[in-house]
Residue frames as a rotation matrix with the C-alpha (Angstrom) as fourth column:
UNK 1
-0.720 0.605 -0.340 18.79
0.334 0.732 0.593 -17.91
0.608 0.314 -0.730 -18.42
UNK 2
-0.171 0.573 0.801 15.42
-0.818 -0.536 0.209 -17.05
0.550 -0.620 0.560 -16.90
UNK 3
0.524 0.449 0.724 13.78
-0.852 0.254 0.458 -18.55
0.022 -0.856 0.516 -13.68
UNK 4
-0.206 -0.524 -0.826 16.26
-0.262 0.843 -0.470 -21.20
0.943 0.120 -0.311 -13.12
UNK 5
0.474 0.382 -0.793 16.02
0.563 0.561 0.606 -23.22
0.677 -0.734 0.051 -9.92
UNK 6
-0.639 -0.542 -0.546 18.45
0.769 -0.469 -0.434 -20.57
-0.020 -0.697 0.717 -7.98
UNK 7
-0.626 0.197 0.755 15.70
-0.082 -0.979 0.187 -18.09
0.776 0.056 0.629 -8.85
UNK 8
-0.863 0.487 0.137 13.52
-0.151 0.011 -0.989 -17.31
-0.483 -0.873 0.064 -5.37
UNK 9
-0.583 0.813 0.007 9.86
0.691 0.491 0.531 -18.75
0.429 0.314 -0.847 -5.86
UNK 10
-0.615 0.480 0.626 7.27
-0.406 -0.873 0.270 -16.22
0.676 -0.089 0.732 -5.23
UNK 11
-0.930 0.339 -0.141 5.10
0.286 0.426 -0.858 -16.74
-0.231 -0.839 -0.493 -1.61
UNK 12
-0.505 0.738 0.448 1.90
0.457 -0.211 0.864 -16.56
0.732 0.641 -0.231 -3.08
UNK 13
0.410 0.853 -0.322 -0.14
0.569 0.037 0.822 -16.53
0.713 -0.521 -0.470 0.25
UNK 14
0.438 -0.076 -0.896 2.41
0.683 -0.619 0.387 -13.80
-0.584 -0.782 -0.219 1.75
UNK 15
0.158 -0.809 0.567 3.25
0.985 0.086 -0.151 -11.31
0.073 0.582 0.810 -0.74
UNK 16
0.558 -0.023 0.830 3.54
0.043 -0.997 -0.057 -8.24
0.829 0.068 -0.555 0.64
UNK 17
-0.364 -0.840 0.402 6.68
-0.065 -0.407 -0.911 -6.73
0.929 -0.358 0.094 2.62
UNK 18
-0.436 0.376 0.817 3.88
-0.900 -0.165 -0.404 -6.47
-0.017 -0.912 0.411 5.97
UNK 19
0.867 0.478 0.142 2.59
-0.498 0.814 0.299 -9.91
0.027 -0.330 0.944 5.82
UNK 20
0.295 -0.731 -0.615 6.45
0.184 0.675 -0.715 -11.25
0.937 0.098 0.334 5.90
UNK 21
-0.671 -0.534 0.514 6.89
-0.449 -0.260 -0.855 -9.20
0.590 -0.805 -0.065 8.59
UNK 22
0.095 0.308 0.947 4.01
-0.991 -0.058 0.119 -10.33
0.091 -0.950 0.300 10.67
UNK 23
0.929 -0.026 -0.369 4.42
0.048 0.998 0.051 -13.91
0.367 -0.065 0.928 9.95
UNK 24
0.146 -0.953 -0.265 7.96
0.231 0.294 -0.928 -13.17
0.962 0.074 0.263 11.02
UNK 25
-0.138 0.091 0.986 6.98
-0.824 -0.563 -0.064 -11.27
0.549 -0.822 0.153 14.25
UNK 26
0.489 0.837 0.246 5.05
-0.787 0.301 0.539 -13.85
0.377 -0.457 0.805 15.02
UNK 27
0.681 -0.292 -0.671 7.70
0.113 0.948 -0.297 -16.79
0.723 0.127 0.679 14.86
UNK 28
-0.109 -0.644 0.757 9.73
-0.243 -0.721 -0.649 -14.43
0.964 -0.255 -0.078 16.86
UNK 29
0.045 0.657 0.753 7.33
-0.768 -0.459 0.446 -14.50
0.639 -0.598 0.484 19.62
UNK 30
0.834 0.117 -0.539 7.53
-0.161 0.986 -0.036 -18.10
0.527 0.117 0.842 19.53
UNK 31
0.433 -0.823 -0.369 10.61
0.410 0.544 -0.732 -18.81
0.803 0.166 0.573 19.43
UNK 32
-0.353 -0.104 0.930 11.30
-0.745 -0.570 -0.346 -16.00
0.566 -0.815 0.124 22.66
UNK 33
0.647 0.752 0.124 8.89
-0.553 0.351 0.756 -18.53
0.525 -0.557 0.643 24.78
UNK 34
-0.345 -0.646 0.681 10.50
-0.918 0.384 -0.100 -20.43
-0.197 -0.659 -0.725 27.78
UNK 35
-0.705 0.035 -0.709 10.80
-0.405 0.801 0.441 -23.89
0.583 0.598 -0.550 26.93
UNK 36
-0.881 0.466 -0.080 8.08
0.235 0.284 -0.929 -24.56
-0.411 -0.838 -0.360 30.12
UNK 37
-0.422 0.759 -0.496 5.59
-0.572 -0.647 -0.504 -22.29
-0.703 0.071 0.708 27.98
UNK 38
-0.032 -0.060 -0.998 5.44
-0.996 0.088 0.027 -25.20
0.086 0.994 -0.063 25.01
UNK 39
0.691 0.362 0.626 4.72
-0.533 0.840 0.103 -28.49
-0.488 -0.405 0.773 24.75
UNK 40
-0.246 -0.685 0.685 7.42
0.186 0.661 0.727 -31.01
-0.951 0.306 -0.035 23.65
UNK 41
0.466 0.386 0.796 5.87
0.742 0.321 -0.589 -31.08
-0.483 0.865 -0.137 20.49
UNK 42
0.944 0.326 0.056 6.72
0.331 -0.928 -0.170 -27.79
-0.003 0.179 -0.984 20.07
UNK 43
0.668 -0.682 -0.297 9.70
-0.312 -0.619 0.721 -27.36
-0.676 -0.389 -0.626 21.47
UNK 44
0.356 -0.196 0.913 11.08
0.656 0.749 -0.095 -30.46
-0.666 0.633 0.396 18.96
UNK 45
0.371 0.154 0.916 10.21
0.921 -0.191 -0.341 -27.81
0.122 0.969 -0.213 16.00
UNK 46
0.662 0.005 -0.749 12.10
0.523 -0.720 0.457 -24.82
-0.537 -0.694 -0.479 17.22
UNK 47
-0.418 -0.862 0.287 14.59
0.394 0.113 0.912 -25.34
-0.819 0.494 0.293 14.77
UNK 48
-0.239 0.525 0.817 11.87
0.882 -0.234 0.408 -24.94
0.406 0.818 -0.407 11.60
UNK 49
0.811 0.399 -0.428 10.40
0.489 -0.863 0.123 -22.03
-0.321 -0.309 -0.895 13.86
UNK 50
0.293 -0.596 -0.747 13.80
0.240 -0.711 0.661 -20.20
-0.925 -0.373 -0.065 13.56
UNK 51
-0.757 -0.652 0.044 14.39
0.243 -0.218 0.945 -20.75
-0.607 0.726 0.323 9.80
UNK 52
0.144 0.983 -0.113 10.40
0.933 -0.172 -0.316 -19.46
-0.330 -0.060 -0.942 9.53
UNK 53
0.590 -0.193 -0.784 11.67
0.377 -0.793 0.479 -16.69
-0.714 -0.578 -0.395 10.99
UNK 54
-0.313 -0.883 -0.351 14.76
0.058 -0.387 0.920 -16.21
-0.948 0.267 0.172 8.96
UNK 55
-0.347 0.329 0.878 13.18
0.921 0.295 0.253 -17.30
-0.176 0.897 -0.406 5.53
UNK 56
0.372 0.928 -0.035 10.72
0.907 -0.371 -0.201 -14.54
-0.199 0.043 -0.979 6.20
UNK 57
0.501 -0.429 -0.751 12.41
0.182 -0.796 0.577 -11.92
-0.846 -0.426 -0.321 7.13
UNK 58
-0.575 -0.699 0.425 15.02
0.325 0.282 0.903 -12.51
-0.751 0.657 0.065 3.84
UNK 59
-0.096 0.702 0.705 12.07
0.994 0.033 0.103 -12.86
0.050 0.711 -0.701 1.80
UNK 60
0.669 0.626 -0.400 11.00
0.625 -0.765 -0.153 -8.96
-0.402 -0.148 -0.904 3.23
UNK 61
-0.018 -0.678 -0.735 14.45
-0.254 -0.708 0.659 -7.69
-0.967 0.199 -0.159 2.30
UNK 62
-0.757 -0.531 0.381 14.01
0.465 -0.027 0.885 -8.88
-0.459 0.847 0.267 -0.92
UNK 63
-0.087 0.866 0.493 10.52
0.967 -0.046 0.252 -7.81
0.241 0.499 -0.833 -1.60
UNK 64
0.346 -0.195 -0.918 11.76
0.444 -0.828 0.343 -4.39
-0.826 -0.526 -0.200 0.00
UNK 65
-0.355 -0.895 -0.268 14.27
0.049 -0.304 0.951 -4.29
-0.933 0.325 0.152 -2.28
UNK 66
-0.350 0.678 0.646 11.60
0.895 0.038 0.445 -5.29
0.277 0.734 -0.620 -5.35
UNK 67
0.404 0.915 0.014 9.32
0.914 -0.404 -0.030 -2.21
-0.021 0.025 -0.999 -4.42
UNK 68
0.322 -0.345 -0.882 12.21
-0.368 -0.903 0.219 0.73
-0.872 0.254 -0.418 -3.80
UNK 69
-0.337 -0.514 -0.789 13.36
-0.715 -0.405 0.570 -0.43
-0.612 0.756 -0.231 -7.29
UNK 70
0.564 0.685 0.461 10.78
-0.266 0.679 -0.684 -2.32
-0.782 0.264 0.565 -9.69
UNK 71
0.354 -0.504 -0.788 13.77
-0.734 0.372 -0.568 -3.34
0.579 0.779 -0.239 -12.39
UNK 72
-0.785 -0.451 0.424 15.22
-0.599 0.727 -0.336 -5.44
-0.156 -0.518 -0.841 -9.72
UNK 73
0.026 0.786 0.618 11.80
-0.400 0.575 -0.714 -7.37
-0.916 -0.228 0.329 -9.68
UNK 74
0.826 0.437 -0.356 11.72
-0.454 0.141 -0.880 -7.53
-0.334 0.889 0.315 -13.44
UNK 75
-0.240 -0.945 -0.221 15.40
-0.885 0.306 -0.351 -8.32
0.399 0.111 -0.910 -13.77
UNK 76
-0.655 -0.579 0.485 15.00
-0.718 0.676 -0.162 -10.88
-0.235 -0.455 -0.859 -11.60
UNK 77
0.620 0.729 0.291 11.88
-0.100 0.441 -0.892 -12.90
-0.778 0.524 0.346 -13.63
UNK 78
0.846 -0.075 -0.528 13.74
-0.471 -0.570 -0.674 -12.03
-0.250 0.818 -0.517 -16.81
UNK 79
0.319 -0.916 -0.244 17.47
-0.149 0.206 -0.967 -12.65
0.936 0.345 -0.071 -16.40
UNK 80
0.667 -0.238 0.706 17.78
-0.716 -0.467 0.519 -13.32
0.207 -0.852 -0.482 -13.20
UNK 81
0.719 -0.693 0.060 21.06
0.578 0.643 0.503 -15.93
-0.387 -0.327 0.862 -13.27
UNK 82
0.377 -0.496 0.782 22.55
0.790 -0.268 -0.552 -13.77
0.483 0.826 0.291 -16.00
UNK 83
0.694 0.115 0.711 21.88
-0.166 -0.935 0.312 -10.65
0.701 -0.335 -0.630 -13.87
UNK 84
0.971 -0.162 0.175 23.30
-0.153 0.139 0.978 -12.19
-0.183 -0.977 0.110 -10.92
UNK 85
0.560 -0.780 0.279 26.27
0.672 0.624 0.399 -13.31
-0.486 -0.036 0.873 -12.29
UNK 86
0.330 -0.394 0.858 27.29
0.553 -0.657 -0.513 -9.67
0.765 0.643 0.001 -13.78
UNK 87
0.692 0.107 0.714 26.61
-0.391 -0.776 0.495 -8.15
0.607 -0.622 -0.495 -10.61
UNK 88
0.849 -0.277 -0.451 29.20
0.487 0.743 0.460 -10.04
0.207 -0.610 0.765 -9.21
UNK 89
0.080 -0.715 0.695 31.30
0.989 0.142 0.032 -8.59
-0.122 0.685 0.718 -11.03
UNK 90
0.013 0.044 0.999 30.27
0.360 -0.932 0.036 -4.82
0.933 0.360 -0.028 -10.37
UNK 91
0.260 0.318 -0.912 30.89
0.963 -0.154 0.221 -3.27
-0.070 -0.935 -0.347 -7.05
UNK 92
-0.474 -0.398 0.785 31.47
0.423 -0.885 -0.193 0.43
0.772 0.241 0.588 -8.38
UNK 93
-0.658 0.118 0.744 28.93
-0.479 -0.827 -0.293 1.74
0.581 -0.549 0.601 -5.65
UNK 94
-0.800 0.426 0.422 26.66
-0.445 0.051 -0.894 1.08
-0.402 -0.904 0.149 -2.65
UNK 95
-0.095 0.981 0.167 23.74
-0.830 0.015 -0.557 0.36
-0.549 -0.192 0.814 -4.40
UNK 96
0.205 0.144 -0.968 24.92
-0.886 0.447 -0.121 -1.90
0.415 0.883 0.219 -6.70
UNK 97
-0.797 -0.454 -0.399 26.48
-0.142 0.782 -0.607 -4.15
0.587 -0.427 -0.687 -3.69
UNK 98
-0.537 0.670 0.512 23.01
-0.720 -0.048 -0.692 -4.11
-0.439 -0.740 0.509 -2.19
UNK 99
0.465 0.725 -0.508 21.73
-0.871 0.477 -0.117 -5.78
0.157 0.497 0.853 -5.20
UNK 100
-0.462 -0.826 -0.323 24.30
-0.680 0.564 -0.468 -8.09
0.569 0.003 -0.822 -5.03
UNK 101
-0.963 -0.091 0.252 23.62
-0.267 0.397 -0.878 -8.91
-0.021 -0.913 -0.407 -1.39
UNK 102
-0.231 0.859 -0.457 19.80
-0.871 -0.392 -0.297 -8.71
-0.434 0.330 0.838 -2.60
UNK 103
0.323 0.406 -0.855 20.08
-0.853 0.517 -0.076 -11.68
0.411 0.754 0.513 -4.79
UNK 104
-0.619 -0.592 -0.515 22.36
-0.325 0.791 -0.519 -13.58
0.715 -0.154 -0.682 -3.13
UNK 105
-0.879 0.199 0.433 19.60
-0.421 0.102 -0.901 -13.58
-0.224 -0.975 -0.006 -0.21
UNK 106
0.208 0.912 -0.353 17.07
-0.929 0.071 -0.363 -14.56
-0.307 0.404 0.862 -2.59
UNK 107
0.323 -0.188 -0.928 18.70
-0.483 0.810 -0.332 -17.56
0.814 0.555 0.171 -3.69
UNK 108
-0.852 -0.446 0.274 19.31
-0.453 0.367 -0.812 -18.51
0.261 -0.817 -0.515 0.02
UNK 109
-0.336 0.875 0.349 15.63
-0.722 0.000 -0.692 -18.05
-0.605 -0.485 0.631 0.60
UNK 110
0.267 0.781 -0.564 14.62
-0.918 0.385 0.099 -20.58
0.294 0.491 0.820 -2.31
UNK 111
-0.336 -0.426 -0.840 17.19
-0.290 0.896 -0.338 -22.96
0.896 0.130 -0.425 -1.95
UNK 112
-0.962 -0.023 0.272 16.18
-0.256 0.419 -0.871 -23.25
-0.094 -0.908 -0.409 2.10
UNK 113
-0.070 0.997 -0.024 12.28
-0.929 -0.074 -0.363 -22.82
-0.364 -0.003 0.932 1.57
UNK 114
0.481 0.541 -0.690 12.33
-0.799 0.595 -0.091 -25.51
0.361 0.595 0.718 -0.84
UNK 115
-0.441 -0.633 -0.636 14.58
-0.394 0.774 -0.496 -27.84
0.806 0.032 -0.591 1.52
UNK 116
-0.930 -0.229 -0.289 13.64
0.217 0.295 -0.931 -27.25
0.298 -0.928 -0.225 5.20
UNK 117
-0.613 0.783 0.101 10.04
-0.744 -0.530 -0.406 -25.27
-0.265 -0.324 0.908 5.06
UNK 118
-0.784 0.548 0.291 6.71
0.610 0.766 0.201 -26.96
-0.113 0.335 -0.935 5.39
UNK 119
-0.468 0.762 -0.447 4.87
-0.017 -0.514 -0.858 -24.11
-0.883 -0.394 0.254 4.85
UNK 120
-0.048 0.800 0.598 2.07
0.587 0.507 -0.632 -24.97
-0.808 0.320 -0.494 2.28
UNK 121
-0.718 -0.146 -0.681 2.03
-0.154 -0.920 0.360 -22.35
-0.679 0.363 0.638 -0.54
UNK 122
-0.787 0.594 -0.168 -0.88
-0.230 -0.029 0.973 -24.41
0.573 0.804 0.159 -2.06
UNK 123
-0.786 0.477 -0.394 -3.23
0.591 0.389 -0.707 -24.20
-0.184 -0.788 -0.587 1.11
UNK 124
0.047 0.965 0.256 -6.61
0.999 -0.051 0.009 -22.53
0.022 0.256 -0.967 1.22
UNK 125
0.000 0.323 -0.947 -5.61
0.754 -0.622 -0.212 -19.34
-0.657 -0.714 -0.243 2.21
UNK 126
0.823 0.444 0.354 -6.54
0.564 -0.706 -0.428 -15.96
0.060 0.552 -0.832 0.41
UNK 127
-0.290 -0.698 -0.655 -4.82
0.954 -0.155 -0.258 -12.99
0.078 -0.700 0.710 0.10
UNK 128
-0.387 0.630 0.673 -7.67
-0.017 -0.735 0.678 -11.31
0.922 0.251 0.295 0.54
UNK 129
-0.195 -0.179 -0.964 -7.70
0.801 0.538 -0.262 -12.68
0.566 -0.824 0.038 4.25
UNK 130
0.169 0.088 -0.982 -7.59
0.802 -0.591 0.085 -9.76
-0.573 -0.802 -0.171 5.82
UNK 131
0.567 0.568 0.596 -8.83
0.813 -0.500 -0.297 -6.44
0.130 0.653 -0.746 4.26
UNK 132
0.994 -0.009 0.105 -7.14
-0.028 -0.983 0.184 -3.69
0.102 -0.186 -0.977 6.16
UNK 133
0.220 -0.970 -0.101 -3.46
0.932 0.240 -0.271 -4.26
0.287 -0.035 0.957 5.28
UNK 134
0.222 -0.132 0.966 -2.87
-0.133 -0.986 -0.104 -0.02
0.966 -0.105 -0.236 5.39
UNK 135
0.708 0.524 0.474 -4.23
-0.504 -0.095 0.858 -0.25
0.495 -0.846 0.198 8.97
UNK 136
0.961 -0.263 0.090 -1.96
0.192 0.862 0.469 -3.22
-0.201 -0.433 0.879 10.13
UNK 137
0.475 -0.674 0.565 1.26
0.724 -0.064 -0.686 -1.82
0.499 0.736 0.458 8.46
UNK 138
0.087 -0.289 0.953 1.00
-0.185 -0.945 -0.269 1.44
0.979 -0.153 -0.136 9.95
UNK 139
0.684 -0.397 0.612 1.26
-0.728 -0.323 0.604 0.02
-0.041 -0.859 -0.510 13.56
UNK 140
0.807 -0.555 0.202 3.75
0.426 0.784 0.452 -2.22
-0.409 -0.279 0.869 12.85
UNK 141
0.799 -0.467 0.379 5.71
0.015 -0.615 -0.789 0.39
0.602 0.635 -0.484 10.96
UNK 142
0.596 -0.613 0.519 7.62
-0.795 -0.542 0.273 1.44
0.114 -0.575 -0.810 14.69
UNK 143
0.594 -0.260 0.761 8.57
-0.259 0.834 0.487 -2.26
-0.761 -0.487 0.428 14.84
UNK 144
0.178 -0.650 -0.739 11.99
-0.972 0.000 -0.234 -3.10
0.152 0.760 -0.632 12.90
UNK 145
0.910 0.159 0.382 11.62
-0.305 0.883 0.358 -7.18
-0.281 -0.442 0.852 12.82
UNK 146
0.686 -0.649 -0.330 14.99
0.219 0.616 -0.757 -7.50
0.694 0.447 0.564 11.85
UNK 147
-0.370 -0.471 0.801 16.12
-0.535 -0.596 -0.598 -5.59
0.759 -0.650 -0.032 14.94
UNK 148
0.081 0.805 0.588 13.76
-0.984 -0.029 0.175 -7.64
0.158 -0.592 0.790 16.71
UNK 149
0.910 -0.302 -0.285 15.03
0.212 0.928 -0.306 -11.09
0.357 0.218 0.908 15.22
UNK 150
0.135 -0.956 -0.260 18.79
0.212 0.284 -0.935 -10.00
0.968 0.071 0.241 16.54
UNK 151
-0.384 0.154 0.910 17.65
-0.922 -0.113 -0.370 -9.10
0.045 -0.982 0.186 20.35
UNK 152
0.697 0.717 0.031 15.36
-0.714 0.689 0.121 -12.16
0.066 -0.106 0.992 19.89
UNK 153
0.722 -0.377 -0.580 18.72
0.279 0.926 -0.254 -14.65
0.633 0.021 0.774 19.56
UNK 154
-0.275 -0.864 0.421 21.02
-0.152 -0.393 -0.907 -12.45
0.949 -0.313 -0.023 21.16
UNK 155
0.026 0.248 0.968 18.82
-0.984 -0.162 0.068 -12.66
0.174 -0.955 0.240 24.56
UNK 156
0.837 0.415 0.356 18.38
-0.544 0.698 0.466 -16.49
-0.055 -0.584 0.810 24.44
UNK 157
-0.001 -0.951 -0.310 22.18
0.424 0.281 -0.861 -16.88
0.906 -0.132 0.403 23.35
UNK 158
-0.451 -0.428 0.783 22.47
-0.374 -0.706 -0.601 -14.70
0.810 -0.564 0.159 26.77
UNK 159
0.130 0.618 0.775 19.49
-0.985 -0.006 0.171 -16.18
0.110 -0.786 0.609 28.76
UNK 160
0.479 0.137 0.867 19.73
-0.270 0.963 -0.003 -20.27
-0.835 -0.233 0.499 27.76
UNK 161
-0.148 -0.808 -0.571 22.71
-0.944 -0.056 0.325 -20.98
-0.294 0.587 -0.754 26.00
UNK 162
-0.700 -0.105 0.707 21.57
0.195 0.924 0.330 -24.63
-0.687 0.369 -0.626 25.51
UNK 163
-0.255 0.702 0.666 18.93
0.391 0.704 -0.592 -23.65
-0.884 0.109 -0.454 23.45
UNK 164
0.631 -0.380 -0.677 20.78
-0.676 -0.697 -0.239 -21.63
-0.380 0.609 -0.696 21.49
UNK 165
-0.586 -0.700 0.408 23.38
-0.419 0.692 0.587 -24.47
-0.694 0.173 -0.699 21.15
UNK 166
-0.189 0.785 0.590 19.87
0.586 0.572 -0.573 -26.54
-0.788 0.238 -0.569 20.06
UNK 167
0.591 0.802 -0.088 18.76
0.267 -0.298 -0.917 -24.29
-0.761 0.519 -0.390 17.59
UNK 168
0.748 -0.197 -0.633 21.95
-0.544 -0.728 -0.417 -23.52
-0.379 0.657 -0.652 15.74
UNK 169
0.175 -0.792 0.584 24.16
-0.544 0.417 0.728 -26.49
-0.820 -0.445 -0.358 15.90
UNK 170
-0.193 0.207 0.959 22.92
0.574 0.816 -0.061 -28.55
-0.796 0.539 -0.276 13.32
UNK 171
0.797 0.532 -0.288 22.26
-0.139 -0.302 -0.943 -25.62
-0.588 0.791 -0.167 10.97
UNK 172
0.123 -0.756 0.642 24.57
0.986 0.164 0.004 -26.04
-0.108 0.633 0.766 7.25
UNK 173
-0.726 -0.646 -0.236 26.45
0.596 -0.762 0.252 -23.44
-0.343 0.042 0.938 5.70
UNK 174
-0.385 0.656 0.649 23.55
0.572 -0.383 0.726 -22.11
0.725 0.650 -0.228 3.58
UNK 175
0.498 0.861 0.101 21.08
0.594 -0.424 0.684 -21.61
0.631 -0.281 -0.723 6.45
UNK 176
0.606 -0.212 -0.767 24.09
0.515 -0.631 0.581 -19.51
-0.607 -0.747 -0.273 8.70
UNK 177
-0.608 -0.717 0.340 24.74
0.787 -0.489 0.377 -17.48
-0.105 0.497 0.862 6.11
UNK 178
-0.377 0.590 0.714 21.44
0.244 -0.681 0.691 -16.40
0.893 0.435 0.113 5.64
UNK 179
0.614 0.227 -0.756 21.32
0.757 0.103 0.646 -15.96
0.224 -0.968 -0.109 9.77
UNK 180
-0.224 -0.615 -0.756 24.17
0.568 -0.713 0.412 -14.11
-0.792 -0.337 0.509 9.85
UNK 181
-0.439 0.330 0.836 22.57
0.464 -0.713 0.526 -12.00
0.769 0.619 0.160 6.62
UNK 182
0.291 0.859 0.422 19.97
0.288 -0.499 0.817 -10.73
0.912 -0.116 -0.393 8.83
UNK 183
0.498 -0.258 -0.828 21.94
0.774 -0.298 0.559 -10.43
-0.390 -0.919 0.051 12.21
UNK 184
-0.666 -0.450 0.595 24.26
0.728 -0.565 0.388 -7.89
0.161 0.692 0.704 9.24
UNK 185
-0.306 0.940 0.153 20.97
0.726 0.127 0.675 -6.69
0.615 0.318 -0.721 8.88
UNK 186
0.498 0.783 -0.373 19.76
0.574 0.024 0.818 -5.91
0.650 -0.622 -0.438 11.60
UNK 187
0.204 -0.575 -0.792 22.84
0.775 -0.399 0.490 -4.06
-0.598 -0.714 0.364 12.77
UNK 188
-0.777 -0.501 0.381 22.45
0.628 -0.646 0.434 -1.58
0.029 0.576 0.817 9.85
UNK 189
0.313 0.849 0.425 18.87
0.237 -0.503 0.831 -0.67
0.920 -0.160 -0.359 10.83
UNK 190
0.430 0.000 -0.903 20.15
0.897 -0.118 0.427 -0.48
-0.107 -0.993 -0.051 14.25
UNK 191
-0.365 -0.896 -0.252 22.56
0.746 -0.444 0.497 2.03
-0.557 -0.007 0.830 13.35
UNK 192
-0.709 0.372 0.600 20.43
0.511 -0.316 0.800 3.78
0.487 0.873 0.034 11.06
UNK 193
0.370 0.698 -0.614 17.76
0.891 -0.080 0.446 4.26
0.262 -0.712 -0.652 14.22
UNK 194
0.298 -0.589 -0.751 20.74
0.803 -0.271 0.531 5.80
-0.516 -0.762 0.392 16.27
UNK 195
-0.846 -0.517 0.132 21.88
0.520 -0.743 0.422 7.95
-0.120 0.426 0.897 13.71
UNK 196
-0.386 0.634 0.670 18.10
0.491 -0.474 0.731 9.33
0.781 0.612 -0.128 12.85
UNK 197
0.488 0.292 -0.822 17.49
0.735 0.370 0.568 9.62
0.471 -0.882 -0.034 16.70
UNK 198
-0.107 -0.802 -0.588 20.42
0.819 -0.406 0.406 11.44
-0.564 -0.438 0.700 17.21
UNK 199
-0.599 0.260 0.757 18.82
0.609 -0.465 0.642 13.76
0.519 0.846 0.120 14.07
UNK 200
0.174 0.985 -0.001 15.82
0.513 -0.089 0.854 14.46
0.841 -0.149 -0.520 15.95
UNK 201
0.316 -0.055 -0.947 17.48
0.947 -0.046 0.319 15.47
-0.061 -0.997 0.037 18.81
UNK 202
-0.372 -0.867 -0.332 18.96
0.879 -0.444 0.173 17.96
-0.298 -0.228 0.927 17.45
């Protein structure tokens, strides 16, 4: 069946791979802040800040995954329960368990977005906002925000374990799957760094 309710809803007012990421930097940034740097208000919402974060980030791996392979994009409009539910069923190679993991993160990302997010997708903004996307891309290129999102919990699970307690306790199964998707993540780009690094050197 097409677009059923497990398909992901398109972010109108971020669709490009570099505007998930900076909207994800940014929550990052946040969410890093000693609780002294924030006002109650703030701190309160730390929780939504983190599944910002994650949402985003998800979203980029799928819209990654849409741009190195435009059938995946069209598949998923098209057939995209049918699709999903074959590919279960195929794990003959690497790429085909990416889609897999691909879709399944897309259907994490609607089903949370459309429970826990308040972010507006009918607000004023453009996405013509800001002209020099090229420009903005290329220095954020050196910056791997999923690498950045698993130092970013790993330090405050290390630095202030209550507020790590606080920010993950209460999450359901849905949203720490798609947490521990990107901590997955985020240890295959790591590894991927180390291994190109270790290229260069030579």
């Amino acid at each position: 069946g097409g677009g059923g309710e497990g398909a992901p809803a398109k972010r109108k007012n971020f669709p490009k791979p570099g505007d998930k990421k900076i909207c994800a930097l940014g929550l990052l940034h946040l969410l890093a802040l000693p609780a002294e740097a924030m006002p109650l208000e703030l701190q309160a919402g730390m929780k939504e800040v983190l599944l910002g974060a994650t949402t985003f980030l998800a979203d980029m791996k799928v819209a990654e995954d849409e741009a190195a392979n435009p059938d995946l994009a069209e598949d998923d409009e098209d057939e995209d329960d049918d699709d999903l539910d074959a590919d279960e069923g195929e794990d003959d190679d690497d790429d085909e368990g990416d889609e897999q993991a691909s879709g399944r993160m897309a259907n994490q990302v609607s089903s949370i977005r459309a429970r826990d997010l308040r972010f507006d997708d009918d607000s004023d903004f453009d996405d013509d906002w800001y002209d020099e996307d090229e420009d903005v891309e290329t220095v954020l290129d050196p910056i791997n925000a999923y690498i950045v999102f698993s130092d970013t919990l790993q330090s405050i699970s290390a630095n202030d374990p209550n507020k790590f307690k606080a920010l993950t306790e209460t999450l359901d199964f849905q949203q720490q799957s798609m947490l521990h998707n990107i901590m997955q993540l985020a240890e295959q780009e790591r590894a991927k760094a180390a291994t190109a690094a270790a290229a260069g050197a030579t």
